[in-house]
C-alpha positions in Angstrom: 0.8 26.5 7.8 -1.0 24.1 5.6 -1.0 20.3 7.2 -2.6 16.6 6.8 -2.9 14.3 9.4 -4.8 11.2 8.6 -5.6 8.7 11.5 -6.5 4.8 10.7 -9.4 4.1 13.4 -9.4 0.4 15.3 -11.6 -1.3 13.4 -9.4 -0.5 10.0 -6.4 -1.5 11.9 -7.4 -4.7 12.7 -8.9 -5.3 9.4 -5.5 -4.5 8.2 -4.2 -7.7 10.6 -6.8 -10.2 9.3 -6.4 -9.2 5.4 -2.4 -9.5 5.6 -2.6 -13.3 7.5 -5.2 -13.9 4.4 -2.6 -12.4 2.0 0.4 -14.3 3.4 -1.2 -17.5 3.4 -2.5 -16.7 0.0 1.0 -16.0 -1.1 2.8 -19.3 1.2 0.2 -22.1 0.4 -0.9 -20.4 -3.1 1.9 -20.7 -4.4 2.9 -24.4 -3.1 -1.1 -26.0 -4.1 -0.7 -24.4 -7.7 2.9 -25.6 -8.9 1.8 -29.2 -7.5 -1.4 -29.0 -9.7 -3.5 -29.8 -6.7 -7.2 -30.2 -7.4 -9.3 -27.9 -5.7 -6.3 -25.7 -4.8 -8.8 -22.6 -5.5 -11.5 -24.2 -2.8 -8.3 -24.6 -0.1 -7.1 -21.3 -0.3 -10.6 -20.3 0.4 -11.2 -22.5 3.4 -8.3 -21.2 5.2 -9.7 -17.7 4.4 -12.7 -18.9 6.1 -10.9 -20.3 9.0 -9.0 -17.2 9.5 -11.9 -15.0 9.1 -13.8 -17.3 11.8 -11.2 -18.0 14.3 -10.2 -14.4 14.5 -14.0 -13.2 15.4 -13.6 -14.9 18.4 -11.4 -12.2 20.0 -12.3 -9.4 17.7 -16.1 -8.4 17.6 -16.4 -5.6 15.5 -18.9 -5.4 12.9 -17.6 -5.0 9.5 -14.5 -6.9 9.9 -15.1 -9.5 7.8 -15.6 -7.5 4.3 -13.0 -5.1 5.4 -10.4 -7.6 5.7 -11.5 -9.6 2.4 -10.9 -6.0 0.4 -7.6 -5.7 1.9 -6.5 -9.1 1.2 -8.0 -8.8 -3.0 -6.5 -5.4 -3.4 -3.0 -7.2 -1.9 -4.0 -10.1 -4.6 -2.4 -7.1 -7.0 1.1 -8.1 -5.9 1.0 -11.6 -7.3 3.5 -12.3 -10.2 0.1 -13.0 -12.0 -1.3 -10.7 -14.8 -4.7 -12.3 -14.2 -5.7 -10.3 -10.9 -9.4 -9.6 -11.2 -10.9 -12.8 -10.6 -8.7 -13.8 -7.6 -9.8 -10.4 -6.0 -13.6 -10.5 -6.6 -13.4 -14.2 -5.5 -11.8 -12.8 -2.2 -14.3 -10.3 -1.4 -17.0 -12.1 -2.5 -16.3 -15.0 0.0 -15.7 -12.1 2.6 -19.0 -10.7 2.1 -21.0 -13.5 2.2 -19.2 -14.8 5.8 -20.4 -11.1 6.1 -23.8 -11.3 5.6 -24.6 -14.8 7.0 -23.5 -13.2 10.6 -24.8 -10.2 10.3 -28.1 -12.3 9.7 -27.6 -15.5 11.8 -25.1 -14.0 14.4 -21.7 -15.2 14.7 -23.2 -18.5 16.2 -22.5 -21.8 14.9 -25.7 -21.2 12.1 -24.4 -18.2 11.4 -20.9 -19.5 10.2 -22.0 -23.0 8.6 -24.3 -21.3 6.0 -21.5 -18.1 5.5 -18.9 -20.8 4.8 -20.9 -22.3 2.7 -22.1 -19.6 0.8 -18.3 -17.9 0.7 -17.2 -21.4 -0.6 -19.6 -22.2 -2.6 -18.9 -18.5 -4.7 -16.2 -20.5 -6.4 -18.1 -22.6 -8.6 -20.5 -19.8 -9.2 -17.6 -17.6 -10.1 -16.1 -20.3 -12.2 -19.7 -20.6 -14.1 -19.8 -16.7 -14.7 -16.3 -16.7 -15.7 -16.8 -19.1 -18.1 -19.6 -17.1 -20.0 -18.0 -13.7 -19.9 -14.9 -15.1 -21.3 -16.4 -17.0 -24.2 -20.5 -15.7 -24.3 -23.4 -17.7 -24.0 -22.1 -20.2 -26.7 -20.3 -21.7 -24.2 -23.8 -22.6 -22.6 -24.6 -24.2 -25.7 -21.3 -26.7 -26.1 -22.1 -27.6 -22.3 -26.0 -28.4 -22.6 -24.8 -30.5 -25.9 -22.4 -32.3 -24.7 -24.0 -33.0 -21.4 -27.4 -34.4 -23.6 -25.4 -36.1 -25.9 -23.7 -38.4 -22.7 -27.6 -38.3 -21.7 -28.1 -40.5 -24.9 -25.1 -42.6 -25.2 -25.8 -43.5 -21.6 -29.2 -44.4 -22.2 -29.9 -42.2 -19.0 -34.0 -41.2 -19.2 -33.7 -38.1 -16.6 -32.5 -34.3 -17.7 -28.8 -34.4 -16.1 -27.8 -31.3 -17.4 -27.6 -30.2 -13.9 -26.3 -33.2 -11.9 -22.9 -32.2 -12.5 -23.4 -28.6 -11.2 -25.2 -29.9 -8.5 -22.6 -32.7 -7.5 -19.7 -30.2 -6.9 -22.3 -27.7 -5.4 -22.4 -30.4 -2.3 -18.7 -31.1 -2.7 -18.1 -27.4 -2.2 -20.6 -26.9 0.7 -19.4 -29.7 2.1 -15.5 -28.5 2.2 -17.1 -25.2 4.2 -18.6 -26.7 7.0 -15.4 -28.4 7.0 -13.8 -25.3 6.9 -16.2 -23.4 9.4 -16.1 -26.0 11.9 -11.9 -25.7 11.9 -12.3 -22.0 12.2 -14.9 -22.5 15.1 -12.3 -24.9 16.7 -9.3 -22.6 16.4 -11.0 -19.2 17.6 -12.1 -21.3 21.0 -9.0 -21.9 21.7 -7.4 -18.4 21.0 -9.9 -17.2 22.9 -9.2 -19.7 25.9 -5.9 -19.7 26.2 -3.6 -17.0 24.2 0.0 -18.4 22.0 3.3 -17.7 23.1 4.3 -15.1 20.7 6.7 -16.4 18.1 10.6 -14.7 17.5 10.1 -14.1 13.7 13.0 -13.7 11.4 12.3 -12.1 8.2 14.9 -12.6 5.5 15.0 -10.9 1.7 12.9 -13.4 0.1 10.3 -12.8 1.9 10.2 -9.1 0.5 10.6 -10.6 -3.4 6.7 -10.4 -4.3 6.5 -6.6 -4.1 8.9 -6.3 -6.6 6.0 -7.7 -8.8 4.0 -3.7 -9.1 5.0 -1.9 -11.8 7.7 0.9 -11.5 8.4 4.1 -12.7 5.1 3.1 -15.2 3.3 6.3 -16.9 0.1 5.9 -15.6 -2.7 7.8 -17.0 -6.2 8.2 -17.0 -6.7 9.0 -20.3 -5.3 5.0 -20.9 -7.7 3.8 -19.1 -10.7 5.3 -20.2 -9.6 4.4 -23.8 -9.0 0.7 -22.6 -12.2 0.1 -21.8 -13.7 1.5 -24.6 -11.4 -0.7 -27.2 -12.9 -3.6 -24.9 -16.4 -3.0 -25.7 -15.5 -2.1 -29.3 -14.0 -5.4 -29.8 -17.0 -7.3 -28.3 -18.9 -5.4 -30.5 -17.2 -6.1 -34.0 -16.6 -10.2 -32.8 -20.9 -9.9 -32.7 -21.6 -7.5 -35.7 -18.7 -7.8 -38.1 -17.0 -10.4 -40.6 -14.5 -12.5 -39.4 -11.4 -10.8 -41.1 -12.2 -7.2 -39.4 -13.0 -8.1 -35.9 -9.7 -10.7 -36.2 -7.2 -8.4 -37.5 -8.7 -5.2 -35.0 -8.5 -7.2 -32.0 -4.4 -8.5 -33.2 -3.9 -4.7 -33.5 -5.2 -3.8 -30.4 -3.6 -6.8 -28.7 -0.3 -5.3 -30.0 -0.9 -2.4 -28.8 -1.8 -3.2 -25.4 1.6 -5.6 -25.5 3.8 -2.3 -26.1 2.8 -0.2 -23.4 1.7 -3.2 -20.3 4.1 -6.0 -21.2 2.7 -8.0 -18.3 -0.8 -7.9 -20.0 0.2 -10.6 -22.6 1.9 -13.2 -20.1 -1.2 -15.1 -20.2 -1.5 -15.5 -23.6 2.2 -17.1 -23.3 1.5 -20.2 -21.4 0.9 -23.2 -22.6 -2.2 -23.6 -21.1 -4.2 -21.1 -22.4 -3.3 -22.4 -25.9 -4.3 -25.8 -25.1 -7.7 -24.1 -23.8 -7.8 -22.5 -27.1 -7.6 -25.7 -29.1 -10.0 -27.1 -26.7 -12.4 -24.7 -27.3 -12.2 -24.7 -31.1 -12.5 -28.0 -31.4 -15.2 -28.8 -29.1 -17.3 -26.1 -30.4 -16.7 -27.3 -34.1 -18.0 -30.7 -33.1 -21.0 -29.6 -30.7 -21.9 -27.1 -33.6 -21.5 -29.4 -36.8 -22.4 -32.8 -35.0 -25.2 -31.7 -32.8 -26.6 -28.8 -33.8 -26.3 -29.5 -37.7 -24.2 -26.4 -38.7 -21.1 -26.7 -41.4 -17.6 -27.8 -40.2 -16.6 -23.8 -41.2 -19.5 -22.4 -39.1 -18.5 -24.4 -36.3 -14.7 -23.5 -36.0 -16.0 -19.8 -36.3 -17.7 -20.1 -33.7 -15.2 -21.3 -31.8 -12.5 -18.7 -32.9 -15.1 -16.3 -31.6 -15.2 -17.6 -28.4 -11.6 -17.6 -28.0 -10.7 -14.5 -29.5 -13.1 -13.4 -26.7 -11.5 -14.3 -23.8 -8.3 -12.2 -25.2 -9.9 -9.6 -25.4 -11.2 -10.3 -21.9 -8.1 -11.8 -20.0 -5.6 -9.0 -21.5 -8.1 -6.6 -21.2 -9.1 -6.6 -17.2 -4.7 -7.1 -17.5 -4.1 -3.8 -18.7 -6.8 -2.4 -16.4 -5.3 -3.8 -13.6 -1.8 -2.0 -14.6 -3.6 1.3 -14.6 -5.6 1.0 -11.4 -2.2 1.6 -9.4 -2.7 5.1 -10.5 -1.6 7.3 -8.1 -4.2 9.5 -8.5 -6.5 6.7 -8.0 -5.5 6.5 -4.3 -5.8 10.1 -3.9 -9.5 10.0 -5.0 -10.1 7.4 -2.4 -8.9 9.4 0.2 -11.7 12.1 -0.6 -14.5 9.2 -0.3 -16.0 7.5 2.1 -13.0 4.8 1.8 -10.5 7.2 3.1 -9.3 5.0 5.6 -8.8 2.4 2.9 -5.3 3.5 1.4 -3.5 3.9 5.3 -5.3 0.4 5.5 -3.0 -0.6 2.4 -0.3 1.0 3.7 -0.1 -0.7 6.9 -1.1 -4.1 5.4 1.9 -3.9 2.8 4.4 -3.1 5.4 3.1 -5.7 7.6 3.2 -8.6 4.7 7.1 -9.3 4.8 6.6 -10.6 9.0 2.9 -11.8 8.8 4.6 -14.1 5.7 7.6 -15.3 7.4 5.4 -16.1 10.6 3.2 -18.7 7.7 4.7 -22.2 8.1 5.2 -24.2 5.0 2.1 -26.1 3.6 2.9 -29.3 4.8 3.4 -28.4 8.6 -0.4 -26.8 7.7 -2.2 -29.5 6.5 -0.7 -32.0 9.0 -2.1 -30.0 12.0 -4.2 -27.1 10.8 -5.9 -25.9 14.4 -3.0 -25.4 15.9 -1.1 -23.9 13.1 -4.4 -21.2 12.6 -4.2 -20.9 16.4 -0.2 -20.0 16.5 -0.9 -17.5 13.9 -3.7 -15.9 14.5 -2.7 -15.2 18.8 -0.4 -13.0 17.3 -2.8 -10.4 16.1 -3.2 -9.4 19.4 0.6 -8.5 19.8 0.4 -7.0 16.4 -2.7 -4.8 17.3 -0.9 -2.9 20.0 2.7 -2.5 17.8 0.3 -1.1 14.8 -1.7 1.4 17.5 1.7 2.2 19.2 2.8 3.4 15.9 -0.5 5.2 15.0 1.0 7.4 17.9 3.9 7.6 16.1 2.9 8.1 12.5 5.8 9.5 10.6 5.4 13.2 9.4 7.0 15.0 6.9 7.9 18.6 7.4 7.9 21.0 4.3 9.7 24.3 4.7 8.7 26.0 0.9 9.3 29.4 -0.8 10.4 30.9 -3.9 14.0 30.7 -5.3 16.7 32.9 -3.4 14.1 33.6 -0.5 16.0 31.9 2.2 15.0 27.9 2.8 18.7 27.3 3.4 19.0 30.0 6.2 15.6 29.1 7.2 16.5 25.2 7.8 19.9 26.0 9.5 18.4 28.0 12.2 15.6 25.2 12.6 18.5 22.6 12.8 20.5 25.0 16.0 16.9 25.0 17.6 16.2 21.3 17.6 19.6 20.8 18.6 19.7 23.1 21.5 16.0 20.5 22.7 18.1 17.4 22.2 16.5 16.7 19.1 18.9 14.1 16.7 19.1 15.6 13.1 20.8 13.7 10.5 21.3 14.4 7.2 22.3 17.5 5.4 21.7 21.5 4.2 22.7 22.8 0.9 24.0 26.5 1.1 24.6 28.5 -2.1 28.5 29.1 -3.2 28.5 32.9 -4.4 31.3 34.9 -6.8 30.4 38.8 -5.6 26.6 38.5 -6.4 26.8 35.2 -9.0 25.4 31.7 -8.1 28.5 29.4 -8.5 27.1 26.2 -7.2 25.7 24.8 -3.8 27.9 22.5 -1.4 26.8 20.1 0.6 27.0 20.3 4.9 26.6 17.0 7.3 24.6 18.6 9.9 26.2 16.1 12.4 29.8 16.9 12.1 29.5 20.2 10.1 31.8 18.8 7.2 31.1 20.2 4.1 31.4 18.5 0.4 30.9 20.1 -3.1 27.3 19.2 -4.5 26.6 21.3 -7.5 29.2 23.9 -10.0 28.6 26.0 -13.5 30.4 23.6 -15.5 29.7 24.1 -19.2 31.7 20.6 -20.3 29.8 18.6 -18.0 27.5 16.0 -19.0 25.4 15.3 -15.5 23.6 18.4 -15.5 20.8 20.2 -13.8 19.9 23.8 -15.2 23.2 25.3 -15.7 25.0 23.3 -12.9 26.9 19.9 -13.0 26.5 17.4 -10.6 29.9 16.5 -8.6 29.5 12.1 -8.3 31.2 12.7 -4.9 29.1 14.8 -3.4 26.3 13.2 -4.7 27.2 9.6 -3.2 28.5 11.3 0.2 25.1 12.9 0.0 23.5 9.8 -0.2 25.2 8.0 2.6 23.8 10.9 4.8 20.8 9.9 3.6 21.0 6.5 4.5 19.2 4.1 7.0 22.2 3.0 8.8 23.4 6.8 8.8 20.5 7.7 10.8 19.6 5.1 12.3 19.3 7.2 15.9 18.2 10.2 14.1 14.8 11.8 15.4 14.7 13.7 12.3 16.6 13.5 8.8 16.9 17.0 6.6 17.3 17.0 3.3 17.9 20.4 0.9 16.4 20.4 -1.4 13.7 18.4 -3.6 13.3 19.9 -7.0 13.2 19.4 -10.3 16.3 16.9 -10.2 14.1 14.3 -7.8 11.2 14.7 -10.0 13.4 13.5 -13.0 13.8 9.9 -10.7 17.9 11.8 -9.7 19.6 13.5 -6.8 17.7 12.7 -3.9 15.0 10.7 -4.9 15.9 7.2 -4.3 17.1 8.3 -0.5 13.5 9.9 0.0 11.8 6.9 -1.1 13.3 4.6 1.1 13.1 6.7 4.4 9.2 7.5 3.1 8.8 3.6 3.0 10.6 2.5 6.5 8.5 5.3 8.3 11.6 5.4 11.3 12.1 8.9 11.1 10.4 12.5 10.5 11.7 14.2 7.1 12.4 18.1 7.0 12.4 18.9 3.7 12.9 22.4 1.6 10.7 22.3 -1.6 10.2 25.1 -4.0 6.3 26.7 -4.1 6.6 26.0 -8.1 7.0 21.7 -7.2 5.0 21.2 -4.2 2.4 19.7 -5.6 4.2 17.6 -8.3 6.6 16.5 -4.7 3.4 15.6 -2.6 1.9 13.4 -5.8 5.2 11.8 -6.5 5.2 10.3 -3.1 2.2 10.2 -2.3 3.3 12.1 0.6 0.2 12.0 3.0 1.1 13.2 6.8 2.5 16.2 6.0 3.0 19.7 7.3 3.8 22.8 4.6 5.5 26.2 6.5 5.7 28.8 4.0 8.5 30.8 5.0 7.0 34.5 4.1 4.1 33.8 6.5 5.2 31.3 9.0 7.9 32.2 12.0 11.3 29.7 12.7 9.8 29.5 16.6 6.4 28.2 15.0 7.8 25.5 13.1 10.2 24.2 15.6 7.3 24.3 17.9 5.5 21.8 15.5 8.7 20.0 14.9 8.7 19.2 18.7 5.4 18.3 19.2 5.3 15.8 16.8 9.2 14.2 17.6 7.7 14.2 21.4 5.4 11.6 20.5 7.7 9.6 18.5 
């Protein structure tokens, strides 16, 4: 028997808690501050991270909770209907880490949280500064420090102000996380005093809408993103070594290209906004650079189509990188490191988002009374704590009974089904035994394990157009299969069997869709049958990570029924 059991330890868990509150109210308010064009929406969103970060330490001491909970919350940034993800996440973490630091330093004393809410806010307008410079080089330094002495000399001003601006919103922005630190401080006090009344939350479809945002059924590979980032440094290179004409019309080919295979990679470059930046840009840079620093008009609008054809290659390229950092196989390598924890983290952050949203009031009820609002939210990570380590108890586990083709998983499965039975186990869903013509494979039909009625699945049909192999797909047994497959079929089912997972459910058909949905509501333990020759492509598919493989040459029926049990025992 081959199995894999991962368990998410506390500190992880409630990590999980404080980066989906972050998330949701990222998603609410985020949303609600950037359609109304607020000013300093960036610097809100980051003070009621801070507040949440804060008032939750009050009940949760852990070490490490703080940056744990900040990489959840960026790496659930990756949901947003934006194609600009990068700088939202490092801004995230960054803040996370600093509030981080500061108490690991200070203590989580009153010092401790001023200076890490200062420092966490304050990261904005550093990030905005770097952002700036990557996106359009150190020219962009240049326009500023012109413009900036220019003003110096139309308002006869005698002192370098250069950095008076920078400075100026420096204090503004300390100034909004002390603000933020001492309503964090305020809020945790009172969780910690006197616990909420936990809320009745109803969770209705919209709430689910953002997730739609990942990509699906997208061909991730490796290979892309390797080349990626080498077409980004190529075209940084040509913009700084080559004529205008050859690093123009490479980077339009490349953009192209990128538009073809991630089509959210160019919705940037389709708003209004970044155009106008673009004209901006040019035109400032013309004038700083023929004006000021006595270059021709033609140099300076070079220059300034440099800059911007820059920031494409930057703001589609971290796009497309994003798209290909979903990979699969990206996970899987973090579940070898010391991060293993992280994806289960994920996991149970994403399915937590729909309720931890739908308990986020709008903005207005927020900013009218925001310790109370922080306090109702926050005394329910408590309740949520013990539902999330009740189900660790419970974790969902797949059972895999595998062989070769004709070697019995069909038998095999219908003397595990009498077994659980006969222990009051509930099994739902069905077994697929093969239809024989003296010693000829005819087809396979399809048997409800809870009533025994049996359906035609699969028949040699050489006219038929739904195929698989030499077979042809009935559409009635296939939809009846289905609904055996369903949610509200099984709904009290212990365990749901389905026979088989092939080739067919690799192809996106048959069963596929019915797995995925039972894999993503976690209420019940799957039996499947897989052939040895798809195992592994199964287990990548769906990133299928509790599982438990009985090969059915070396493992006994008692032994896996006895594993079956144990695990449905502690559901």
């Amino acid at each position: 028997m081959k199995s894999n059991k991962v368990v998410l330890n506390e500190t992880w868990i409630k990590a999980s808690i404080i980066g989906t509150t972050w998330a949701a109210s990222e998603i609410v308010l985020g949303s609600f501050l950037h359609n109304l064009k607020i000013p300093f929406s960036g610097n809100i969103l980051a003070a009621i991270g801070i507040i949440i970060l804060i008032s939750v330490s009050y009940i949760w001491k852990e070490k490490g909770l703080f940056w744990r909970a900040g990489l959840i919350c960026a790496i659930m940034k990756t949901m947003s209907p934006s194609a600009v993800i990068f700088g939202p996440m490092i801004a995230i973490f960054s803040q996370s880490l600093l509030l981080e630091v500061s108490t690991r330093l200070f203590g989580k004393t009153v010092l401790g949280f001023m200076i890490g809410a200062m420092l966490a806010m304050s990261w904005n307008l550093f990030q905005k500064i770097v952002n700036f410079i990557i996106f359009y080089g150190m020219n962009i330094v240049k326009v500023y420090e012109s413009l900036i002495q220019t003003a110096q000399k139309q308002l006869h001003i005698q002192a370098d102000i250069v950095w008076l601006p920078i400075i100026a919103l420096l204090i503004i922005y300390s100034i909004l996380g002390i603000i933020a630190a001492l309503i964090g401080m305020k809020a945790g006090k009172k969780i910690a005093s006197q616990p909420a009344n936990l809320q009745s939350i109803k969770i209705n479809s919209s709430t689910n809408n953002f997730i739609k945002n990942k990509p699906n059924n997208f061909n991730y590979s490796l290979l892309w993103l390797a080349l990626n980032v080498i077409l980004m440094i190529a075209a940084l290179f040509l913009i700084k070594n080559t004529h205008f004409t050859v690093w123009s019309l490479s980077i339009a080919v490349m953009v192209v290209i990128w538009a073809v295979r991630y089509k959210r990679a160019i919705r940037q470059l389709l708003k209004p906004r970044f155009w106008i930046f673009f004209v901006i840009i040019t035109m400032l840079t013309a004038f700083v650079f023929t004006k000021i620093q006595g270059n021709s008009l033609e140099e300076g609008l070079l220059i300034g189509l440099e800059m911007n054809f820059r920031a494409i290659v930057i703001i589609v390229g971290f796009s497309v990188l994003g798209t290909e950092l979903y990979n699969p196989k990206i996970q899987a390598f973090f579940l070898k490191t010391a991060f293993k924890q992280l994806p289960l983290a994920l996991e149970m952050s994403f399915e937590s988002l729909p309720m931890m949203i739908a308990v986020i009031p709008d903005a207005k009820t927020v900013f009218r009374n925001p310790v109370s609002i922080i306090y109702q939210v926050i005394s329910q990570a408590e309740h949520r704590l013990d539902e999330l380590k009740k189900k660790q108890n419970f974790e969902q586990q797949i059972f895999i009974i595998t062989g070769t083709v004709a070697e019995g998983k069909t038998t095999t499965i219908k003397q595990i089904i009498k077994l659980l039975k006969e222990n009051n186990i509930a099994v739902g869903g069905f077994y697929a035994p093969r239809i024989l013509e003296g010693n000829i494979t005819i087809g396979y039909d399809l048997v409800e394990i809870e009533s025994g009625e049996r359906f035609e699945f699969l028949r040699i049909n050489d006219d038929a157009t739904n195929k698989i192999g030499k077979f042809s797909i009935i559409d009635e047994g296939l939809q009846r299969g289905k609904e055996l497959l369903s949610l509200e079929k099984n709904n009290k089912k212990d365990i749901v069997v389905i026979d088989e997972i092939g080739k067919l459910e690799l192809q996106n058909k048959g069963w596929a869709e019915s797995l995925e949905i039972l894999l993503q509501h976690k209420k019940h333990h799957i039996l499947l049958s897989v052939r040895n020759d798809f195992l592994e492509e199964v287990l990548k598919k769906w990133n299928i990570k509790n599982y438990h493989v009985f090969d059915i040459s070396s493992s006994t029926i008692l032994q896996i029924v006895t594993e079956i049990r144990k695990d449905i025992n502690h559901k």
